[in-house]
C-alpha positions as CSV (number, residue, x, y, z in Angstrom):
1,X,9.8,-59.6,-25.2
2,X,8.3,-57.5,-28.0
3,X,5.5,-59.8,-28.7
4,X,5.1,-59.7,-24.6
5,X,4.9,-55.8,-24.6
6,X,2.1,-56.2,-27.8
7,X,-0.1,-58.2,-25.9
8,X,-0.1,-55.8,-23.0
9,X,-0.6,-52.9,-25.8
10,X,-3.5,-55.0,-26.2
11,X,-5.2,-56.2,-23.2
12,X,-4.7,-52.5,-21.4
13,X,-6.5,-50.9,-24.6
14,X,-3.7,-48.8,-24.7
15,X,-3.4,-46.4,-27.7
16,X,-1.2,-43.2,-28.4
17,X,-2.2,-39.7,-27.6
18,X,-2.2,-37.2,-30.6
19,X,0.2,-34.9,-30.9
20,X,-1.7,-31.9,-30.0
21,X,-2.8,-33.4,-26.2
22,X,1.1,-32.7,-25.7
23,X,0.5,-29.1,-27.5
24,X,-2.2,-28.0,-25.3
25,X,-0.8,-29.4,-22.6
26,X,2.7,-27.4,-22.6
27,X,0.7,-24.4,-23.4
28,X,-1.4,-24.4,-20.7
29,X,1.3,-25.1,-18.4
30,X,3.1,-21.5,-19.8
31,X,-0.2,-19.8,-19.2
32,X,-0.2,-20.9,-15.9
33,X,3.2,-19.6,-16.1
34,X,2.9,-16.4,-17.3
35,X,-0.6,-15.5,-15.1
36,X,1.4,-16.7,-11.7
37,X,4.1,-14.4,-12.8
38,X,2.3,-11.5,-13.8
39,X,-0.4,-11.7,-10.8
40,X,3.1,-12.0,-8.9
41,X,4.2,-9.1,-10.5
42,X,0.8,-7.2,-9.1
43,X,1.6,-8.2,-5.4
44,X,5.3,-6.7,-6.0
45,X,3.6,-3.3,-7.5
46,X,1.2,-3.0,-4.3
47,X,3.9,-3.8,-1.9
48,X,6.2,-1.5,-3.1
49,X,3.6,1.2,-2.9
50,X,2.7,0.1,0.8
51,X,6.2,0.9,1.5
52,X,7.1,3.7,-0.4
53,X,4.4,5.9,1.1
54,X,4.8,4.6,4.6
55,X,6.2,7.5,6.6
56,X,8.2,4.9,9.1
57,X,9.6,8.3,10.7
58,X,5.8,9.4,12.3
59,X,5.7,6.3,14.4
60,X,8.3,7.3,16.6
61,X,6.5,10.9,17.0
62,X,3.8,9.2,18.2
63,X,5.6,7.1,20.8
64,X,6.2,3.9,18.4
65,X,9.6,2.6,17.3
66,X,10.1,2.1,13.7
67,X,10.6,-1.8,14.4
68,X,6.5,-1.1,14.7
69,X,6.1,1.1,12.0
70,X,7.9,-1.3,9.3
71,X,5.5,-4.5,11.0
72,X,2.2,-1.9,10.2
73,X,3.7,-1.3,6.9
74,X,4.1,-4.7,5.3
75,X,1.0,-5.8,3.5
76,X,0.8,-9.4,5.0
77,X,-1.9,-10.2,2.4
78,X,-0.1,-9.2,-0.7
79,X,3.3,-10.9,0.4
80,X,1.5,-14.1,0.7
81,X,0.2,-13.8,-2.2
82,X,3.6,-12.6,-3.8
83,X,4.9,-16.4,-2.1
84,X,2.2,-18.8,-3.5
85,X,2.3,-17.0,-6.8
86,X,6.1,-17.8,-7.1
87,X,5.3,-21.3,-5.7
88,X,3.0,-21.9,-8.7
89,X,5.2,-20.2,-11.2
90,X,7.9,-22.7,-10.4
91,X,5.7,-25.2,-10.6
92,X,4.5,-24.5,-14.1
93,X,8.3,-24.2,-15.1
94,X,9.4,-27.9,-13.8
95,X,6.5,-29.5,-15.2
96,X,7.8,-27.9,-18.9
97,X,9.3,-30.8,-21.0
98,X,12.9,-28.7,-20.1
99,X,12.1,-28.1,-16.4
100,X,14.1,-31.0,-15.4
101,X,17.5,-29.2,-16.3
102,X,17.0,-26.8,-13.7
103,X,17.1,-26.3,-10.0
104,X,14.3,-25.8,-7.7
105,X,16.6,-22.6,-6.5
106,X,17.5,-21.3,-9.8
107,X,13.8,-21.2,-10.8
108,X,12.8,-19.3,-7.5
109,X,15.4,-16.9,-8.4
110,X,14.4,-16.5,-11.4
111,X,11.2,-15.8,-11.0
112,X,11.6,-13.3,-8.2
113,X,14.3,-11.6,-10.5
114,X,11.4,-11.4,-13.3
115,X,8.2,-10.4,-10.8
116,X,10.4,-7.4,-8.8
117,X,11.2,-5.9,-12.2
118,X,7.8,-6.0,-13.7
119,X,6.7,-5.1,-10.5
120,X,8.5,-2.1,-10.5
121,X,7.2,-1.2,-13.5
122,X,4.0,-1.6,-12.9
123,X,4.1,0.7,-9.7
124,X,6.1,3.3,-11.6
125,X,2.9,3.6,-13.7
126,X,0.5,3.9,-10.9
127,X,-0.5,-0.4,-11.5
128,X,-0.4,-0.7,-7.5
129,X,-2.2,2.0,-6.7
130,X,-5.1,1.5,-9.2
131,X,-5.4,-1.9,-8.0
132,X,-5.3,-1.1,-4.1
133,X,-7.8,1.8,-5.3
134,X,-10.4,-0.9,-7.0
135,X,-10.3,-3.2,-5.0
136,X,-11.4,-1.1,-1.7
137,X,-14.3,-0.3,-4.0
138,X,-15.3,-3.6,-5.2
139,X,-14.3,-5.6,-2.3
140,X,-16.2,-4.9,0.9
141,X,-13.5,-7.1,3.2
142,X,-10.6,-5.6,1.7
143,X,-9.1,-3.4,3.5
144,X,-7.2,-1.3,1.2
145,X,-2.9,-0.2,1.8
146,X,-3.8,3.8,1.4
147,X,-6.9,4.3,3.6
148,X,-4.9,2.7,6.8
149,X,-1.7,5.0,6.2
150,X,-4.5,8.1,5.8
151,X,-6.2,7.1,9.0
152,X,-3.1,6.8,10.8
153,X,-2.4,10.5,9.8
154,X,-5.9,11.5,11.6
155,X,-4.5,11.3,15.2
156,X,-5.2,14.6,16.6
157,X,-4.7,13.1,20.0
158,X,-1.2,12.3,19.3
159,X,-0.1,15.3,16.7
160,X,-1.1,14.0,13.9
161,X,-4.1,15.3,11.8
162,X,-4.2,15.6,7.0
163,X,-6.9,16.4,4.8
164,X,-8.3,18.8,2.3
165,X,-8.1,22.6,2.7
166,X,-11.4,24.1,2.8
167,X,-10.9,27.7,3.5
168,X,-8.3,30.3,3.9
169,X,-8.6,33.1,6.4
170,X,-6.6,36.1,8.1
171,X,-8.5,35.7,11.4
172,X,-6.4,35.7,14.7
173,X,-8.3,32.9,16.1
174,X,-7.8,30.4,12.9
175,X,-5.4,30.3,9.7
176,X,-7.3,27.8,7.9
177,X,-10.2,25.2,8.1
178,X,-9.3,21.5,6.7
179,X,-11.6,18.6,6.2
180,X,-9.9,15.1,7.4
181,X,-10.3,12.1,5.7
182,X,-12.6,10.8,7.8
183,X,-15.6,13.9,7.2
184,X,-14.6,16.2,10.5
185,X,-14.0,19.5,9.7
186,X,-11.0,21.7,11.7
187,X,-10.0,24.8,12.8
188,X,-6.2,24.9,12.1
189,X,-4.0,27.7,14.2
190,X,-0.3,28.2,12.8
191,X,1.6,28.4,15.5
192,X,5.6,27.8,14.3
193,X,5.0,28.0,10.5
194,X,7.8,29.2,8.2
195,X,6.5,30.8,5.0
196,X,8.0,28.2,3.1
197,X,5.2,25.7,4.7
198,X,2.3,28.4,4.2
199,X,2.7,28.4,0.3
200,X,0.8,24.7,0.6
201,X,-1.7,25.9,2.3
202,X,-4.3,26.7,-0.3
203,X,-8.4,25.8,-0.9
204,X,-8.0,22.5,-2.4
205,X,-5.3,20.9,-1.3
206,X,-4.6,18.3,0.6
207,X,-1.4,18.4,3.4
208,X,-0.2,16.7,6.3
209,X,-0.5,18.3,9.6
210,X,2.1,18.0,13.0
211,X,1.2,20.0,15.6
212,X,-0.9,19.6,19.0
213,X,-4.7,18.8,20.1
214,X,-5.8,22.7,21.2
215,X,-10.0,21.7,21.5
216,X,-12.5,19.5,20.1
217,X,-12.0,21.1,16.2
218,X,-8.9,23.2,16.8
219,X,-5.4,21.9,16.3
220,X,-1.9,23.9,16.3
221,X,0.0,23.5,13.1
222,X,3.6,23.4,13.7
223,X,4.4,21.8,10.0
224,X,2.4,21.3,7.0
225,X,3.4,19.5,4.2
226,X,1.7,18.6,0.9
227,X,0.3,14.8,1.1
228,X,1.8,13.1,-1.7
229,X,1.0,9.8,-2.7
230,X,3.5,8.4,-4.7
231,X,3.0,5.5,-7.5
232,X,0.2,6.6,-8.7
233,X,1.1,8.2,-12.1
234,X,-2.1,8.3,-14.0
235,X,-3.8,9.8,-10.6
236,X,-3.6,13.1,-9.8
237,X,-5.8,13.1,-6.5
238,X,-6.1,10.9,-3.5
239,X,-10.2,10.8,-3.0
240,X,-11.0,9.1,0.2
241,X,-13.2,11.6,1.1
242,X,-16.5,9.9,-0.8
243,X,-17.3,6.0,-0.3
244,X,-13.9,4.9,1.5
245,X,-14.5,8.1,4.2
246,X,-16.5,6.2,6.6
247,X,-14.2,3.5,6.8
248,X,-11.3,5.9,7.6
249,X,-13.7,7.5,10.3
250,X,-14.5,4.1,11.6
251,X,-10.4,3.5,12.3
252,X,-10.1,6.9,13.0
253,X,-12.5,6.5,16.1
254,X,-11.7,3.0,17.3
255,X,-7.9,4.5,17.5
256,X,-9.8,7.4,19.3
257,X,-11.5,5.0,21.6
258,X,-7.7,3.8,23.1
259,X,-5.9,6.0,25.9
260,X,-4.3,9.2,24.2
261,X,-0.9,9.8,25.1
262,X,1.0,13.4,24.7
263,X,4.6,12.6,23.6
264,X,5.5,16.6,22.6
265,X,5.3,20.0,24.5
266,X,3.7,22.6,24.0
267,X,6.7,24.2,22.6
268,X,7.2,24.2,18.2
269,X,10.8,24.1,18.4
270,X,11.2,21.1,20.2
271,X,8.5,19.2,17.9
272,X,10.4,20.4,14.9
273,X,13.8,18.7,16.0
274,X,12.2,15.5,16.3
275,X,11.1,15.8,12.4
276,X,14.5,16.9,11.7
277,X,16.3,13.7,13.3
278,X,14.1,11.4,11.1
């Protein structure tokens, strides 16, 4: 038997591999590894950010159940990615010289253990908004988490209007003029403000508008808020207004193009316990 297995040694030209094939080999399987899991990680950041400034509340304002709101909010791109990422990650890990001891299941769980965490993280310092941020500026068909939730707030139509404060005034016709995201500027009319609400409203800053359609540029104002963005630690401003504004003004009118429906009356108090029950 021996002198059988030499021969074949011999005839198949069969020689050892050095030691440091097997080296390289389990190292690049743990850099596979640890790039599945941190890219992994990246998907968890910018889904958490999709969700955490989703305002699921404002689709049933506008005549949308928040069964709809949650399907608009989950980024279908970044939890696929989030899925093949782990697939890979497991992967690497069962093709280690150790993988075998361990289950298909306690790998996955693992792993998703591991890229929620350092996920988390990574949204806590801003990681999921920078990345949403870049991309919409170096990817042309990307079509970044933050400009769709701003151009959903730019529906006039239905109540819904945000932007940047441009001017502050005393007149009886307007309070205040406010530049949306999408470029149009606004007359904004207070009509059921508390004082409280009127401390946001200041040149510069950029708030969140509920109220009512009056005319083509004048909207009533029956709450303002500040917009916050959340996640984004290292950012103090949202700035859509420069090369991503004419993509918001592009959703902004193809929502505009559909048939408008009026969901409030014309009455602030009744608008204002619908914000309160969400």
């Amino acid at each position: 038997m021996p002198e059988k297995i030499l021969q074949a040694i011999r005839s198949r030209d069969i020689c050892p591999k050095p030691k440091w094939h097997f080296l390289a080999r389990t190292f690049s399987i743990w850099v596979v590894f640890g790039v599945a899991l941190f890219l992994g990680s990246v998907a968890v950041a910018v889904i958490i950010f999709a969700f955490v400034n989703a305002d699921i509340g404002l689709y049933r304002l506008v005549g949308r159940g928040p069964v709809m709101g949650i399907l608009k909010t989950v980024p279908i791109l970044w939890l696929s990615s989030f899925v093949i990422l782990l697939a890979v990650a497991e992967y690497a890990v069962t093709n280690t010289k150790r993988g075998y001891k361990y289950t298909v299941a306690q790998v996955g769980l693992v792993n998703i253990f591991v890229s929620v965490i350092l996920g988390g993280v990574l949204y806590s310092v801003g990681f999921g908004y920078a990345v949403d941020r870049e991309l919409s500026e170096r990817v042309q068909a990307y079509r970044p988490i933050l400009e769709d939730q701003l151009s959903f707030l730019i529906q006039p139509e239905r109540g819904l209007l945000a932007g940047e404060v441009i001017l502050v005034t005393t007149t009886e016709a307007y309070h205040f003029q406010l530049r949306d995201f999408s470029g149009k500027d606004w007359y904004v009319r207070q009509i059921g403000l508390d004082n409280s609400q009127l401390v946001s409203v200041v040149p510069r800053a950029q708030v969140q508008i509920i109220g009512e359609l009056e005319g083509l540029d004048l909207f009533g104002a029956c709450s303002v808020k500040p917009l916050i963005v959340h996640g984004k630690m290292f950012f103090k401003r949202v700035s859509p207004l420069n090369a991503s504004s004419g993509r918001i003004e592009a959703q902004v009118q193809q929502r505009g193009e559909r048939k408008s429906v009026q969901i409030r009356s014309n009455e602030c108090e009744e608008l204002h316990t619908e914000i309160n029950n969400n």
